[in-house]
PAGUMAR-763614 format. One record per residue: residue in one letter; y, x negated, z negated of N, C-alpha, C, O in turn. Coordinates in steps of 0.05 Angstrom, whole numbers, plus 32768, in hexadecimal, padded with zeros to 4 digits. Example, Ala and Ser with C-alpha at 12.3 -4.5 7.8 and 13.67 -1.06 7.14 Angstrom:
A7F8E7EF87F647FA67F0A7F647FBE7EF87F647FBE7EE37F57S7FD37EFF7F727FEB7EEF7F7180017EFE7F6380177EF47F5F
END
This chain:
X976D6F87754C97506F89754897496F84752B97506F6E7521X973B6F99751C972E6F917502970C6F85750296FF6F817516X97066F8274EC96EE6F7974E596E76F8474C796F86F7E74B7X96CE6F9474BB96C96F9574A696BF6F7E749296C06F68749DX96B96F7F748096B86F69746C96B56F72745196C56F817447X96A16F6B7445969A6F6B742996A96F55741F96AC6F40742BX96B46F5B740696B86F5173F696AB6F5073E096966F5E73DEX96B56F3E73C6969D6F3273B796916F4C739B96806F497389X96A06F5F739F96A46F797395968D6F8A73A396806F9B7397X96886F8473BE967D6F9373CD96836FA973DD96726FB573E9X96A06FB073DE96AF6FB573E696AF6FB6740A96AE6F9F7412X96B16FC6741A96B76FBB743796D76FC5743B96E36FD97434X96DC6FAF744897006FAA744D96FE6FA4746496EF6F93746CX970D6FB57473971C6FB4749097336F9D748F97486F9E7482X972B6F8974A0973C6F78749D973D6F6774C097296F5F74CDX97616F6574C897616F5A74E397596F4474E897646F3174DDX97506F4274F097436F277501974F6F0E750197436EF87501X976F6F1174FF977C6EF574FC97986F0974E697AA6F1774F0X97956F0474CF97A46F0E74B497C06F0074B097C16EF1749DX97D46F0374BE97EC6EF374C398026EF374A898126EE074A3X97FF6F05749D980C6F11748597FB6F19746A97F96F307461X97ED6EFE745F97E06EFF744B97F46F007431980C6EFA7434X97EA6F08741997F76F0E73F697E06EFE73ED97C96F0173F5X97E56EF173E097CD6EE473C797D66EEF73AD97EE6EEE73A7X97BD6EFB739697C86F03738297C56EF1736C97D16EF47357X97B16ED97375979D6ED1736197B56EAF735A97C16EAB736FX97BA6EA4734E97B66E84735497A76E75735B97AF6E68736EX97906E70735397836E5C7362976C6E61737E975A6E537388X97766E7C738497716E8273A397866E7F73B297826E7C73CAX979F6E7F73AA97B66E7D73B997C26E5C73C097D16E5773D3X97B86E4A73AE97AC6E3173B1979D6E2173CB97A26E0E73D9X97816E3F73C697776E3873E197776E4273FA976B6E3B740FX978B6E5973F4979D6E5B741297B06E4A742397B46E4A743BX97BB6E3A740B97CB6E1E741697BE6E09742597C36DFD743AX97A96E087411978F6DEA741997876DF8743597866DEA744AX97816E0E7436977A6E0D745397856E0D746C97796E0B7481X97A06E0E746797BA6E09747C97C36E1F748697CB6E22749CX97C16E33746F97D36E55747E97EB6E4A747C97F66E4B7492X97F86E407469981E6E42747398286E5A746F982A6E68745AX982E6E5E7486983E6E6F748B98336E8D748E98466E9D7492X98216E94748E98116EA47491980B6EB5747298046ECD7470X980F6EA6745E98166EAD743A98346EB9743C98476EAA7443X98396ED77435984B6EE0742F98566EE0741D986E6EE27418X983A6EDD740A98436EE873F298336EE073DB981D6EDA73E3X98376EDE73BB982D6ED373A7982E6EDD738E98366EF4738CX98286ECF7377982C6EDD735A98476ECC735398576EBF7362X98486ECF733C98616EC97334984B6EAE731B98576E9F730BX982E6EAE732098216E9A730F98146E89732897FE6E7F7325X98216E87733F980E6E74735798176E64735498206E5E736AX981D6E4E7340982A6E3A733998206E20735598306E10735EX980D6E20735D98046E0D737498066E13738F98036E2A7397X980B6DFF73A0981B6DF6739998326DF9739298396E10738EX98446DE9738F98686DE57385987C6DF973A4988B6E0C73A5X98726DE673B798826DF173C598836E0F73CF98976E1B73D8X98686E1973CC98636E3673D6986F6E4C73BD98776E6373C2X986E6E3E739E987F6E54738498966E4F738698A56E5D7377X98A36E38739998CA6E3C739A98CC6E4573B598E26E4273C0X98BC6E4D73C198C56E5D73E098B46E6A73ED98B56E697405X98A06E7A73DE988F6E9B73DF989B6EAD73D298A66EA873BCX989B6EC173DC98A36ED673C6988E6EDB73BD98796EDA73C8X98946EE5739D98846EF1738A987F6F07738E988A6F17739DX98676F0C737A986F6F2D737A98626F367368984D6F43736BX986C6F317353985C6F297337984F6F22732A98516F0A732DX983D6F26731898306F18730698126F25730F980F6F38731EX97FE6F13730297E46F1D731297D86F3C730B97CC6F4E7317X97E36F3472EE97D86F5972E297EE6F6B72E497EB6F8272DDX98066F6172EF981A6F7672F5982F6F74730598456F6B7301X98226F827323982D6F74733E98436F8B734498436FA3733CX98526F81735198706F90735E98606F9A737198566F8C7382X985C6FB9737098516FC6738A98636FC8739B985B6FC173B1X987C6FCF739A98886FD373B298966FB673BC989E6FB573D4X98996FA173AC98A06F8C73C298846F7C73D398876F6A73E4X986A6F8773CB98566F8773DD98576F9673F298506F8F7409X98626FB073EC985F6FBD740498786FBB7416987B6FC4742DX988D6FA9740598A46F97741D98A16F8D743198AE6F8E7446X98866F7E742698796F5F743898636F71744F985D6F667464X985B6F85744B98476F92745D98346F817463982F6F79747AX982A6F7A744D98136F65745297F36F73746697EE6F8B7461X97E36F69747697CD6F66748697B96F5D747497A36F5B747FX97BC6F56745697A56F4D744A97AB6F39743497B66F237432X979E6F51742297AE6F48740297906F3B73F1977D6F4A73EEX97906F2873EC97796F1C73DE977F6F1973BC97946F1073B2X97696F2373B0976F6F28738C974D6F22738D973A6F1C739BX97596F29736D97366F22735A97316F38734997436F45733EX971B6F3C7348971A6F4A732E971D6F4E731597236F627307X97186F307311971B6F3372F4973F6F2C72EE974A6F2F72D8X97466F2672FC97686F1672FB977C6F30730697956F2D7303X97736F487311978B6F58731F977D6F75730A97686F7872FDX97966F887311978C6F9972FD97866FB5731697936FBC732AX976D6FC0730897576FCE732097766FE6732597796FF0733CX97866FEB7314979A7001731E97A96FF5733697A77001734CX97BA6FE0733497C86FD3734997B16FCD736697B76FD0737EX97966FC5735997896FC17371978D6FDA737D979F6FDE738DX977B6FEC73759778700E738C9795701B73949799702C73A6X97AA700E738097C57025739697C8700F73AE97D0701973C3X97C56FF973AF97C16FE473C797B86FEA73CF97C46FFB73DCX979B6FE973D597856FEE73E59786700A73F89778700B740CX979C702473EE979A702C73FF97A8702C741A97A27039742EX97C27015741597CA7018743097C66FFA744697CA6FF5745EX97BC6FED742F97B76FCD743797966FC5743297856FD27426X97946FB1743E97746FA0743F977C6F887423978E6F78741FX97626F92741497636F8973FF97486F7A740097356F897402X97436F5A73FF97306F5573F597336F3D73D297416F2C73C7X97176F4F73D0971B6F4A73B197016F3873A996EA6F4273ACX97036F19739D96F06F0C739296E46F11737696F36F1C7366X96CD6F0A737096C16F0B735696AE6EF6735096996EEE7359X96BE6EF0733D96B26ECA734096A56EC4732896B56EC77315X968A6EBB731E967C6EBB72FE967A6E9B730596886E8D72F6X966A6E8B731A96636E74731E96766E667334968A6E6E733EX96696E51733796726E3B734F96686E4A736B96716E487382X96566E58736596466E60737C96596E77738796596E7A739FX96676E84737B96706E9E7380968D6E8D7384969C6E9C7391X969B6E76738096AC6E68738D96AD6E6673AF96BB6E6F73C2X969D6E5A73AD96926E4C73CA96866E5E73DC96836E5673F3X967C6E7973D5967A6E9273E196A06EA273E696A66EB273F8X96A96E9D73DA96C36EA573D296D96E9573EA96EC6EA073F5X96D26E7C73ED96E36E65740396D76E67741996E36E5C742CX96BC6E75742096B26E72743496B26E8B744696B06E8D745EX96B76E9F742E96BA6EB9744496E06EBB744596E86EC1745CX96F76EB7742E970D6EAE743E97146E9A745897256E9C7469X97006E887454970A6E75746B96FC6E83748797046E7E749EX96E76E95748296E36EAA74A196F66EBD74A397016EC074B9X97006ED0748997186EDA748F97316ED6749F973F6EE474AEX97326EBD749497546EB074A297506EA674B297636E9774B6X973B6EA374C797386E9974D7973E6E7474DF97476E6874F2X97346E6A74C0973A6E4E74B397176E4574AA97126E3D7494X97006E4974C096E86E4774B096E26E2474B996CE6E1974B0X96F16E1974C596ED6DF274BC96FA6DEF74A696EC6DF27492X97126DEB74A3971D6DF0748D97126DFC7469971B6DFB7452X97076E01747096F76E18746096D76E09745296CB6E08743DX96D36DFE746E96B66DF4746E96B76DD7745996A66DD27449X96CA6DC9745E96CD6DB3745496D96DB0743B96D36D9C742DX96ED6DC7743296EE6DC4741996D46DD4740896D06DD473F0X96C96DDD741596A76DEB740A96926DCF740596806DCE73F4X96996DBB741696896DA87419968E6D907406967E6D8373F8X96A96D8E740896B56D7773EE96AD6D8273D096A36D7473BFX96B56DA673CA96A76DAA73AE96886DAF73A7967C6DBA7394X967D6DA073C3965E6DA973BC965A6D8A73BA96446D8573B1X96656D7B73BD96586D5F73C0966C6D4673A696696D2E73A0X96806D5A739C968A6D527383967C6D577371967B6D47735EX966B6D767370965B6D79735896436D6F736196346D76734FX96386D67736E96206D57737296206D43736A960B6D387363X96396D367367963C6D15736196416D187344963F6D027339X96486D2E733396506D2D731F962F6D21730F96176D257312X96436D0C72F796276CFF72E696156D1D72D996216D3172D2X96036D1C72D895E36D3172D795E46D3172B395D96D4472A8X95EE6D1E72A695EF6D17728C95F96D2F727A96106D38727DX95EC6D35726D95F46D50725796036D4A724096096D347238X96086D5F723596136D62721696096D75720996176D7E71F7X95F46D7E720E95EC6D96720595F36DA071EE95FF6DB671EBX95E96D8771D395EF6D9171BC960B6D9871BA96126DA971AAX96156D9171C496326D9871BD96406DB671C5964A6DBD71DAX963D6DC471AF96416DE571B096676DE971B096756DE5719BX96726DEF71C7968D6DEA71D596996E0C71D396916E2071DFX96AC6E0A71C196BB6E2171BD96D26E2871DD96D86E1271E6X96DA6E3471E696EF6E3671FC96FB6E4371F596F36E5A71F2X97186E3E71ED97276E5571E6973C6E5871FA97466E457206X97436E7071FD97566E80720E97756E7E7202978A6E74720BX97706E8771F297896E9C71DF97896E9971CA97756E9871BCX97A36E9671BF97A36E92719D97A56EAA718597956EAF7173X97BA6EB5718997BF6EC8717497BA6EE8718997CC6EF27196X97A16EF2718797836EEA717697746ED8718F97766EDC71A7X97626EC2717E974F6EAF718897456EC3719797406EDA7190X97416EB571B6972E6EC371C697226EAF71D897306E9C71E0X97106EB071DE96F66E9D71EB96EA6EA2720096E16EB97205X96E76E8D721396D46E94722796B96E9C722096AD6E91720DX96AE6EAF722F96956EB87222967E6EAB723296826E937237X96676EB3723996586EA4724C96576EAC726996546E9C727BX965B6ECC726E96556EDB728196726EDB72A096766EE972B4X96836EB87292969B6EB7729F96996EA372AF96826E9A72AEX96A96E9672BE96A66E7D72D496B56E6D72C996C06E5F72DAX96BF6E6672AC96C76E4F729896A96E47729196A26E307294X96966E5E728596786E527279966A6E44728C965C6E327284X96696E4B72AE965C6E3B72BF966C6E1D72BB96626E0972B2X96836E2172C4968D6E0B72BA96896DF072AE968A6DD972B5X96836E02728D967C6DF1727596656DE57274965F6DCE726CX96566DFC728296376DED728296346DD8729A96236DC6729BX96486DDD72AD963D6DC172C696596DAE72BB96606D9F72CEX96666DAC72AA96726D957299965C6D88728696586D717280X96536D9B7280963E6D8B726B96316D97724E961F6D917240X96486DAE724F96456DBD722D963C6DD1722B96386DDD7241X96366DDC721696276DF5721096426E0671FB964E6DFE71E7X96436E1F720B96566E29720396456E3971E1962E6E3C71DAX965F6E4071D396506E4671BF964A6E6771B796376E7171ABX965E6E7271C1965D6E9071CB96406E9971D596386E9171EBX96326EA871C896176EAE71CE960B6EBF71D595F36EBF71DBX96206ED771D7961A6EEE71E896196EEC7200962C6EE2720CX96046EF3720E96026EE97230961C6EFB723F96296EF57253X961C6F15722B962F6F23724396466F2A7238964F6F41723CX96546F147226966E6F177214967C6F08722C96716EF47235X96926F11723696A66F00724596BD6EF3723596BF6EDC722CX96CA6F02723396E36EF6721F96E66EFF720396FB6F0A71FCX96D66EFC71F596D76F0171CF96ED6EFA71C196F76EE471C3X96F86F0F71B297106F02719E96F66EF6718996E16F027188X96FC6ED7717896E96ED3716496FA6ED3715097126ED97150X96EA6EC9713996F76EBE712796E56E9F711A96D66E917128X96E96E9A710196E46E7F70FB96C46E7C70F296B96E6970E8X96BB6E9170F8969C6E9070F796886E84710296716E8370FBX96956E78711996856E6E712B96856E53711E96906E4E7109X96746E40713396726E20712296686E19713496506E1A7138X96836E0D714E96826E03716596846DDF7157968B6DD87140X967C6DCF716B966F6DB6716596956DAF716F96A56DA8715EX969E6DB4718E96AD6DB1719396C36DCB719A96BA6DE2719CX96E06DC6719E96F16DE2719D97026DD271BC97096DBA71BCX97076DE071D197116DDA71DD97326DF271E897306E0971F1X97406DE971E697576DF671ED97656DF2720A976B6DDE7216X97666E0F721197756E08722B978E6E13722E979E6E237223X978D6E02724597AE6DFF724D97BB6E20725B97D36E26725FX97A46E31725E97AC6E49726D979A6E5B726097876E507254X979C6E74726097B66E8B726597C56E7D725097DD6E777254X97B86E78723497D76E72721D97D26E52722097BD6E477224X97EC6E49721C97F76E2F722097F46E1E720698076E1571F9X97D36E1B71FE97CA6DFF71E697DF6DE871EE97E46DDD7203X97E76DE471D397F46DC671DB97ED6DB771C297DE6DBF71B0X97F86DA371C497E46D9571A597EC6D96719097DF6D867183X98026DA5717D98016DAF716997EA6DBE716597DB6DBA7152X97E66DD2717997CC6DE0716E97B26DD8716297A76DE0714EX97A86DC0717997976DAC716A97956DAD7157977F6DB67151X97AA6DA5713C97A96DA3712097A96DBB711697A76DB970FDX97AA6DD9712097AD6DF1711297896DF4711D977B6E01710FX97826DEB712E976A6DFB713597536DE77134973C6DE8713CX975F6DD2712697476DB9711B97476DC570F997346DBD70ECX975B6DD870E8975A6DDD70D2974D6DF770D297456E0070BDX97496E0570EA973D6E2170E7971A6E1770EF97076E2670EAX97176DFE70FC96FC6DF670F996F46DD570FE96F36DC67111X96F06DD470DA96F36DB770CF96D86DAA70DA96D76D9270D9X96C66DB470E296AF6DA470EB96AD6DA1710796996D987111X96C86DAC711A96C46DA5713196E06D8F714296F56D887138X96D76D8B715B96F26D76715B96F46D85716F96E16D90717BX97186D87717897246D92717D972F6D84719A97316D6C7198X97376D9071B9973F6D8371D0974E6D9D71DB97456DB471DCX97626D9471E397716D9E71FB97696D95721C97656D7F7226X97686DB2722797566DB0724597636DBC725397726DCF7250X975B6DA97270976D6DB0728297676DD1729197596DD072A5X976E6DE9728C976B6E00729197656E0B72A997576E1F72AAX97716DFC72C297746DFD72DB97546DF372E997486DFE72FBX974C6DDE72DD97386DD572DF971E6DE572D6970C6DE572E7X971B6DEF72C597056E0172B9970D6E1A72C097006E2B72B3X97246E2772D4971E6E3D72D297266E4C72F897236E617305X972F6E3672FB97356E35731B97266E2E733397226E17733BX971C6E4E733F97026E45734D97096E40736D96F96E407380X97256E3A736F97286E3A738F97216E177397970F6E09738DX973B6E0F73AE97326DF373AD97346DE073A097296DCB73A8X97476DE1737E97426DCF736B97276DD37364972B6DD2734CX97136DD7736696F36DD2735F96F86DB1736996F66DA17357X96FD6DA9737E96F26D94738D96FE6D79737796F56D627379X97156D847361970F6D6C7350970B6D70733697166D607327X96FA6D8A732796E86D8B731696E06D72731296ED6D617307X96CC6D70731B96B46D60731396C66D46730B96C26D3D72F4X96D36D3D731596D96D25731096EA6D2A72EE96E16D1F72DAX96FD6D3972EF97086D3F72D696F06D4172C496EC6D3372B0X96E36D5072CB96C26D5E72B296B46D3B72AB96AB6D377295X96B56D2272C296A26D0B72B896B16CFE72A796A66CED7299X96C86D0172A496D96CED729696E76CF5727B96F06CE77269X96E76D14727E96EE6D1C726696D26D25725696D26D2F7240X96BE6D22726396A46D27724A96A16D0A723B96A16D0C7223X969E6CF17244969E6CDB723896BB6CD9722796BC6CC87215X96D66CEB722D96E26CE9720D96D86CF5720296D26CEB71ECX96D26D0B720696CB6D2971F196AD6D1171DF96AE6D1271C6X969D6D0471E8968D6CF871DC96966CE771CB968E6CEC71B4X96A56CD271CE96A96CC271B796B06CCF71A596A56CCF718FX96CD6CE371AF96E26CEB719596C96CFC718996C86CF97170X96BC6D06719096A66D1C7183969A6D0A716B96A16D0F7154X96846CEF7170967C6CDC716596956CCD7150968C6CC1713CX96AC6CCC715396BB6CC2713E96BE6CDC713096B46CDA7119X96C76CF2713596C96D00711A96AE6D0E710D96AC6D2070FDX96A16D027116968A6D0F7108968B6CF270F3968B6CF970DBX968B6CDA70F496896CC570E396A46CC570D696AA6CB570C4
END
């Protein structure tokens, strides 16, 4: 027995009623296929579902998110292959889609998260499961301190060689702003900008994902902008909307009171 279903695309997907042979394309949805207790029911993964440990040394892969092994997908004869938009590439989506149930998320905010956990967890027929990790990241960011940073104009960078940035129109900028900062990217509907040293971000933050900041860079990218101070961030955290949300907030209260001092010492 099937059931139709919109997805966050708008999309309607025929999808069975109890999905025994799920693919995750995404990482941090495949995350929250674990958290909700499929098991065994995950066939299959990226070759970047690093979470957990035990499901990337004994899932098969099936490649990378922008460039999936079609035919060891169609090994697994999966019942229901879950991707994103912005993370899978629209070619690999549609030769899928035509012989498999594809649902596909599109995520800008928190809100489109928790819309995102709430219609998987009716999918998989996991909606307690589902409900409660919806409920822990609504009541983590509730508790998060209300306290701003406004002034503080926060560079996000992606990528190094060429600099590229979260823009505002992405679910890193919601992010930033319920951490506390004001991104500095000012185009409302720039997503990912290559920049250059023009800008005159208060703070520069580097992440740990897609390219791997480590702290040499710090000193190369505190010399490309001498008036701002410079942090390595946890990537997973600002950009992963499944059930790591539920410890955002807490990372976001504790690393804004560093980002404040160190900010206040190098400015003196």
């Amino acid at each position: 027995m099937k059931h139709a279903i919109k997805d966050q695309m708008g999309r309607l997907v025929e999808i069975p009623s109890r999905p025994d042979r799920i693919i995750s394309l995404v990482p941090s949805q495949t995350e929250l296929l674990h958290d909700l207790g499929l098991g065994e029911r995950v066939v299959g993964i990226t070759k970047f579902c690093i979470h957990p440990n035990s499901w990337f040394r004994s899932k098969t892969r099936v490649g990378g998110t922008k460039k999936l092994d079609i035919e060891r997908i169609r090994a697994l004869n999966p019942d229901l292959i879950i991707g994103n938009k912005e993370e899978n590439s629209h070619g690999d989506i549609a030769q899928l889609e035509r012989d498999f149930p594809v649902w596909m998320s599109d995520i800008y905010t928190l809100e489109h998260s928790l819309q995102m956990i709430d219609t998987i967890g009716h999918l998989t027929q996991t909606k307690s499961e589902s409900d409660l990790i919806q409920s822990e990241i609504r009541l983590a960011f509730q508790s998060l301190n209300a306290s701003r940073l406004d002034k503080l104009r926060a560079l996000y960078l992606i990528w190094k060689n060429p600099l590229i940035a979260a823009g505002r129109n992405t679910f890193i900028n919601d992010m930033l702003n319920r951490a506390g900062f004001s991104n500095c990217i000012e185009d409302a509907h720039s997503r990912y900008p290559e920049i250059g040293t023009y800008l005159h971000p208060d703070i520069v933050f580097l992440s740990s994902e897609p390219y791997p900041f480590k702290e040499l860079d710090i000193i190369q990218m505190q010399q490309q902008f001498p008036k701002a101070k410079v942090f390595l961030v946890n990537g997973e955290i600002f950009s992963w909307y499944g059930s790591r949300l539920r410890h955002a907030p807490g990372y976001f209260s504790n690393f804004r009171r560093t980002v404040a001092l160190d900010y206040e010492r190098h400015k003196s």
